[in-house]
C-alpha positions as a Markdown table, in Angstrom:
| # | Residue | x | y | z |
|---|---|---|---|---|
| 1 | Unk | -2.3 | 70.9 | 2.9 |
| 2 | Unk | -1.7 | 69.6 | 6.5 |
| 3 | Unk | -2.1 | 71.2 | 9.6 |
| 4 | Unk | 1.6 | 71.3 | 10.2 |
| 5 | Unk | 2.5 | 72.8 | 6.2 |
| 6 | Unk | 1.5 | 76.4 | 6.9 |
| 7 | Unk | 3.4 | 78.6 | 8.9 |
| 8 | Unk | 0.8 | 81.0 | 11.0 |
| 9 | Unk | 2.6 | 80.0 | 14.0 |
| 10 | Unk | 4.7 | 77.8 | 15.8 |
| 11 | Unk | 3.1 | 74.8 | 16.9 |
| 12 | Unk | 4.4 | 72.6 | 20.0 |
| 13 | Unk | 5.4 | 68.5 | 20.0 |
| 14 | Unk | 2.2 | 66.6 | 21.5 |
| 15 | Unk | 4.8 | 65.2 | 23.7 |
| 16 | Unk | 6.7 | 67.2 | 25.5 |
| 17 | Unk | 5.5 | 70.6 | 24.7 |
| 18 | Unk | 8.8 | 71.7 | 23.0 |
| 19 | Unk | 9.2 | 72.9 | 19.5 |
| 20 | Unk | 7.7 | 71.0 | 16.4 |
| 21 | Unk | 8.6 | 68.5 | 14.6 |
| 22 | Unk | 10.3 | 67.4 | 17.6 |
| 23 | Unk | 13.5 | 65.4 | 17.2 |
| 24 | Unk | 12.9 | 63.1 | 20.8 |
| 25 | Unk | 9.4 | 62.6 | 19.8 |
| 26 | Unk | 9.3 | 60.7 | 15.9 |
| 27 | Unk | 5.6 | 59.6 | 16.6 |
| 28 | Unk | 3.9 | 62.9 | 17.9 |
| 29 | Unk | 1.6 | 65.3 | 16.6 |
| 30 | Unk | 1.5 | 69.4 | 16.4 |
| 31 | Unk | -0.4 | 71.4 | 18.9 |
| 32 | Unk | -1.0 | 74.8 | 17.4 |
| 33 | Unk | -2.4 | 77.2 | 19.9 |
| 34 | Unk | -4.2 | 80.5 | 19.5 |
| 35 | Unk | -3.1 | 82.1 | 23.1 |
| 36 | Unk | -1.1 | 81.7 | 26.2 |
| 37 | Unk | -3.0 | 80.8 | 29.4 |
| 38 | Unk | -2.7 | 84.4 | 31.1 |
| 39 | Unk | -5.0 | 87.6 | 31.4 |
| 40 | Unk | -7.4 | 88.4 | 29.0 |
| 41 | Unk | -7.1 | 84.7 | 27.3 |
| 42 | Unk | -7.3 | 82.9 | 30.6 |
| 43 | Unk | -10.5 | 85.3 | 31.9 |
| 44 | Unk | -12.0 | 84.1 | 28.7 |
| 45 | Unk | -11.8 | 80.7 | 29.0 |
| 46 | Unk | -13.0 | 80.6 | 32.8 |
| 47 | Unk | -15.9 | 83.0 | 31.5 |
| 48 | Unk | -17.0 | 79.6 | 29.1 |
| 49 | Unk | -15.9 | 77.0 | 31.3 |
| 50 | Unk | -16.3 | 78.4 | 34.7 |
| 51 | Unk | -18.8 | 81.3 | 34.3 |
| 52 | Unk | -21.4 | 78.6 | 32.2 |
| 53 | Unk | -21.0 | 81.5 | 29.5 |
| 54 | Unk | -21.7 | 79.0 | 26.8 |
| 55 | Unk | -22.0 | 82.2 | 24.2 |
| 56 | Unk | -18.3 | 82.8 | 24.1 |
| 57 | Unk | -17.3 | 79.5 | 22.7 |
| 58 | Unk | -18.4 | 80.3 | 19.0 |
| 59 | Unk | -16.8 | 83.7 | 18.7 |
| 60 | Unk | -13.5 | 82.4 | 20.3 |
| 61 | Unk | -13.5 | 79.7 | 18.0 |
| 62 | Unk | -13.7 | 81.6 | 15.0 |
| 63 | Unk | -10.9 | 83.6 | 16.2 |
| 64 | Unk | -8.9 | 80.5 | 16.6 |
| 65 | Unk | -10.1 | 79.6 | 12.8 |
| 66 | Unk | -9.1 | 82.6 | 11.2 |
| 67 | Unk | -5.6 | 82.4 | 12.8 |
| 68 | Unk | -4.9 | 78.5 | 13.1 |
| 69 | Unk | -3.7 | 76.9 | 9.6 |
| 70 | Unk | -6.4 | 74.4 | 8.6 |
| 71 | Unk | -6.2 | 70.9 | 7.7 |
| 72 | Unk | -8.0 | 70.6 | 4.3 |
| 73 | Unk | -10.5 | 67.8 | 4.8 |
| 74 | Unk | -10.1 | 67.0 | 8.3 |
| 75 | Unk | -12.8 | 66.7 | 10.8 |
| 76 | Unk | -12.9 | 68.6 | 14.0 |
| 77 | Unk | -13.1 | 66.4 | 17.4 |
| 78 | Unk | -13.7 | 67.8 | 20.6 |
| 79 | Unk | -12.0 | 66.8 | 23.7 |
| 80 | Unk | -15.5 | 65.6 | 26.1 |
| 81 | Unk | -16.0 | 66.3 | 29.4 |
| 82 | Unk | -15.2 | 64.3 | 31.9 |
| 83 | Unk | -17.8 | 61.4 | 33.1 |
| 84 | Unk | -19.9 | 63.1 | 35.7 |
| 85 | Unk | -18.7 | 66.7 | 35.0 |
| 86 | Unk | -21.5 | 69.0 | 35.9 |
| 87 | Unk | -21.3 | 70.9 | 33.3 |
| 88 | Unk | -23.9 | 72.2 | 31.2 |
| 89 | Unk | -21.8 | 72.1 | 27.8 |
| 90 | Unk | -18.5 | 71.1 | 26.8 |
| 91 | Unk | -16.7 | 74.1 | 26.1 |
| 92 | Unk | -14.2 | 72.4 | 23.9 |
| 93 | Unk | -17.2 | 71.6 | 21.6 |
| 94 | Unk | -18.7 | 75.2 | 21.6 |
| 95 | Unk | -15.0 | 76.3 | 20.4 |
| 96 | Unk | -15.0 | 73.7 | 17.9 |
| 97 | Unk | -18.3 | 74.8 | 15.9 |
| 98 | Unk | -17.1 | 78.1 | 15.8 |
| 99 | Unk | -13.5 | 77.3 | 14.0 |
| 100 | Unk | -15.9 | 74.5 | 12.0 |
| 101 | Unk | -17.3 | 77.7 | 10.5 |
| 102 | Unk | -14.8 | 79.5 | 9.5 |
| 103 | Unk | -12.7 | 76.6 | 8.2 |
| 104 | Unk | -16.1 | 75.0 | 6.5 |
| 105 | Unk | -15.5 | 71.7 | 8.0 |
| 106 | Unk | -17.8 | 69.5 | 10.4 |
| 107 | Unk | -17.4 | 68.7 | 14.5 |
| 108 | Unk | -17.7 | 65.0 | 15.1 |
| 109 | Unk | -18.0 | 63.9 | 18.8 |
| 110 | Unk | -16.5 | 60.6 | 18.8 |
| 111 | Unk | -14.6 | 60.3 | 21.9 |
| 112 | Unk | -16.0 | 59.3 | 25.0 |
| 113 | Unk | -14.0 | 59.0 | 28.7 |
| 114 | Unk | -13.9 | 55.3 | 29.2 |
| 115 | Unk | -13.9 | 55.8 | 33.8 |
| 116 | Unk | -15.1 | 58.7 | 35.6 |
| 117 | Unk | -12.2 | 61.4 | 36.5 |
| 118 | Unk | -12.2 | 64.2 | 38.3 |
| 119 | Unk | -10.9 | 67.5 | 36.7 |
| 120 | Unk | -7.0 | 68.1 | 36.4 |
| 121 | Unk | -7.1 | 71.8 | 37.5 |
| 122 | Unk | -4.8 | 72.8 | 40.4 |
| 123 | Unk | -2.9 | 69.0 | 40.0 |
| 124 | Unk | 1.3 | 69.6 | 39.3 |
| 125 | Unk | 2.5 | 68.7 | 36.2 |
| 126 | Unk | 3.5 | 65.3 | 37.5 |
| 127 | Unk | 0.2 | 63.9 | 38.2 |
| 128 | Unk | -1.2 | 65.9 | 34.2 |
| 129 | Unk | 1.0 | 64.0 | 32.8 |
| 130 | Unk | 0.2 | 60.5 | 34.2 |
| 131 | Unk | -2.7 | 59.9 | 32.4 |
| 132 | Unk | -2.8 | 56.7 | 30.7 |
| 133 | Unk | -3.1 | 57.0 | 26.6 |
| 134 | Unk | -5.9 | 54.5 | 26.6 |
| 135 | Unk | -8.4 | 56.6 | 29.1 |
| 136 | Unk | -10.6 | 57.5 | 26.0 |
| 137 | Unk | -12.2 | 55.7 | 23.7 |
| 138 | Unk | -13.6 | 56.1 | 20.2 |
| 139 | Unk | -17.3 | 55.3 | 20.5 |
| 140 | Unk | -18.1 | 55.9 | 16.7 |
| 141 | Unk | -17.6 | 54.0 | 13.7 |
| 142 | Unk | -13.8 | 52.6 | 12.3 |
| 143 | Unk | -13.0 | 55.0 | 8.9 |
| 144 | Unk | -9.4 | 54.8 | 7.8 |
| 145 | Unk | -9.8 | 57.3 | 5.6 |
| 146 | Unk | -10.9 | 59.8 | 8.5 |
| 147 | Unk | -8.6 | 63.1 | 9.2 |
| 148 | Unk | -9.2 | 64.7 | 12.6 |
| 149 | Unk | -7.9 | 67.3 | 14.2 |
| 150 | Unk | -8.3 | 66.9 | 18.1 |
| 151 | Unk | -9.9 | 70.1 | 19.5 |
| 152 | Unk | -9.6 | 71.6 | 23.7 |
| 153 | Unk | -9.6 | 74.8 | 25.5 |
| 154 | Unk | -6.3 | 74.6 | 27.3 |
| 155 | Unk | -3.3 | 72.5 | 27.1 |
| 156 | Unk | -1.0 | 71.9 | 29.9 |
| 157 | Unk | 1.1 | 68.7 | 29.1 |
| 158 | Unk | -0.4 | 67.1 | 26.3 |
| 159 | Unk | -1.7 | 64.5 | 27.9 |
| 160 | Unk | -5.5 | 64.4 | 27.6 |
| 161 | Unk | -4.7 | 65.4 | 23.9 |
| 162 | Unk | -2.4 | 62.0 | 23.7 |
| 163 | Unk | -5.3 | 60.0 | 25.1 |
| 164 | Unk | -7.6 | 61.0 | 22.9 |
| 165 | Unk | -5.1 | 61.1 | 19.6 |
| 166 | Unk | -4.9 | 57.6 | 20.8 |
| 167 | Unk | -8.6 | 56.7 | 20.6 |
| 168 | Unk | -9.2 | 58.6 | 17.6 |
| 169 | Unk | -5.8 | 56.2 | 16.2 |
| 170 | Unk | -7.6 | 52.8 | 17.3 |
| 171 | Unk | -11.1 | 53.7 | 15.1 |
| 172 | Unk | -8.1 | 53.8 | 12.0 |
| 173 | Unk | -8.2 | 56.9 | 11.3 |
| 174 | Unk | -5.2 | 59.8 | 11.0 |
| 175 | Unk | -4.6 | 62.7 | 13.5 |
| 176 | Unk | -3.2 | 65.6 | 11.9 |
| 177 | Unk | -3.0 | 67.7 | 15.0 |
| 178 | Unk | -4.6 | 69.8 | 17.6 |
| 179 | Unk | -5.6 | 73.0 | 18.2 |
| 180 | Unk | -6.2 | 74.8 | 21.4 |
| 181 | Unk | -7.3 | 78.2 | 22.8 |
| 182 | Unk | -4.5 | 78.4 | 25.1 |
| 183 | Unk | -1.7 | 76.5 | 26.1 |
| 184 | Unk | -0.1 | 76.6 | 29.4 |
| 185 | Unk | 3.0 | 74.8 | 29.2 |
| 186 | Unk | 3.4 | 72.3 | 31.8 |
| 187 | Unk | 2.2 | 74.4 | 34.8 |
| 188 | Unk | -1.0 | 74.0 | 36.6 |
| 189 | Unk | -3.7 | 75.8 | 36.4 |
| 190 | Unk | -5.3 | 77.4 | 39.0 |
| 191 | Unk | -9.7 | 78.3 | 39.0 |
């Protein structure tokens, strides 16, 4: 079963955030969130990200597990931080092992940011959005017989999730979707 085959809830076109399968958008993928970027969800995930509180990443990603439909035999891929993030952990990769337990699956970390960048919060939309498709790459091995489901904390416009569908495309293998704590549809996002 694919990502996209159960119905747990509604998942949103890669592309423009709209409802999925998308009619404008033939060749994107589901995003399936757990959450919507306000109160208690948002507070959690500036907690992990902002507050270095590296413990709530597991639990939150077993939450996520036991509600987000699984994709049987896909791997789980974390979005990595930026180059240069100061960071202690990537929070995307703590919520990752923790829906890898629940759905019995393994995290791979094979994408890498190919230039520096400095973080997207507080940017509109319009610059989110501009971020070219090819600003990750896939620093593992090619395996066309690979499924992966991409895996962040937020999602605003899709666009780092595109970039890094797109790397995880050039190594071969298959995307079957994405899953992310919250998704804050096209806004930005305030610390």
């Amino acid at each position: 079963m694919g990502l996209a085959e159960k119905d747990s809830s509604l998942p949103v076109c890669s592309e423009c955030m709209g409802s999925y399968p998308c009619r404008n958008h033939k060749g994107s993928f589901p995003v399936w969130s757990f959450s919507h970027f306000r109160g208690p969800s948002r507070d959690l995930v500036h907690s992990l990200k902002y507050g270095s509180s590296k413990c709530l990443g597991k639990p939150m990603g077993r939450s996520m597990g036991e509600v987000l439909p699984p994709a049987r035999g896909a791997v789980l891929v974390p979005v990595p931080l930026h180059k240069g993030s100061r960071r202690a952990f990537n929070q995307s990769r703590e919520i990752a092992k923790g829906v890898a337990e629940v759905w019995k699956t393994e995290v791979m970390e094979g994408l890498a940011w190919r230039l520096p960048r400095s973080t997207q919060v507080g940017l509109p939309s319009s610059r989110r959005k501009s971020l070219p498709k090819d600003a990750m790459r896939w620093k593992g091995r090619s395996d066309e017989e690979r499924v992966v489901v991409l895996v962040d904390d937020v999602c605003t416009t899709g666009a780092t999730l595109r970039s890094a569908a797109h790397a995880v495309r050039s190594s071969g293998a298959t995307v079957a979707g994405a899953i992310v704590w919250s998704l804050a549809k096209g806004g930005t996002i305030e610390v």
